[in-house]
N, C-alpha and C positions, 0 to 999 in steps of 0.2 A: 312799431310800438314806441311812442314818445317815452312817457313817464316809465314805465317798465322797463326798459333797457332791450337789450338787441339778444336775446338768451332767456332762458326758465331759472337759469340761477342769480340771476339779476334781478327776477321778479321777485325772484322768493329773498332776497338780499333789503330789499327793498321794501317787503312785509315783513320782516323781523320785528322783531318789540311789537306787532298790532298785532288786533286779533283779525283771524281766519277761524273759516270754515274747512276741513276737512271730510270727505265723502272716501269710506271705507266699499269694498268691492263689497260685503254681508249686507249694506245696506244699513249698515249704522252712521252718523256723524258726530264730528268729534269737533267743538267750538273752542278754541283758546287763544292765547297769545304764543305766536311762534316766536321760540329762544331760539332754536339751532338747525342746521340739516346740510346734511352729507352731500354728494356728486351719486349716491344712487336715491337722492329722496326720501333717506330716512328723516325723519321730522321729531322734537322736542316740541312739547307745548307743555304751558305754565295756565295754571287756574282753567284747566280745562273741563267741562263737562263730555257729557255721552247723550247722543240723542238718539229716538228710534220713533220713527213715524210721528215726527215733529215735537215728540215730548221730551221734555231732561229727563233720565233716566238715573243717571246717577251723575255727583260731580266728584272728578275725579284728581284735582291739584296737577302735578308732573305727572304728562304721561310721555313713551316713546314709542312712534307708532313706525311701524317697516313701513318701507317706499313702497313695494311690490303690494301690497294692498290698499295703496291708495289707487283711486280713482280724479279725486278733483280738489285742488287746494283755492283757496278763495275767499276773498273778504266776507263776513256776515250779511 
């Protein structure tokens, strides 16, 4: 991994301030700007929506979503 760094916290250090996609195990996605996240992958996101089967659903400003139910963190 050149640009991403040699680690998953690297990468995610390195998407800070942009936006990600977030893929929840229920099968929801969650689009914002990642502020913050822990050593177990708990995640802060700013100006975030909720998406389900490709739609915005609702928008939801600050959310914090636990590690243990994500599935896939990832640029838009």
């Amino acid at each position: 991994m050149e640009e991403t760094g040699s680690r998953p916290l690297d990468a995610l250090n390195i998407a800070r301030n942009k936006t990600v996609m977030v893929d929840l195990k229920n099968g929801l996605r969650y689009i914002g700007k990642l502020k913050a996240f822990d050593i177990h992958i708990n995640v802060v996101l700013s100006d975030a929506e909720e998406h389900f089967n490709g739609e915005v659903k609702r928008k939801l400003g600050t959310v914090f979503i636990r590690g243990d139910t994500i599935t896939i963190i990832s640029p838009p």
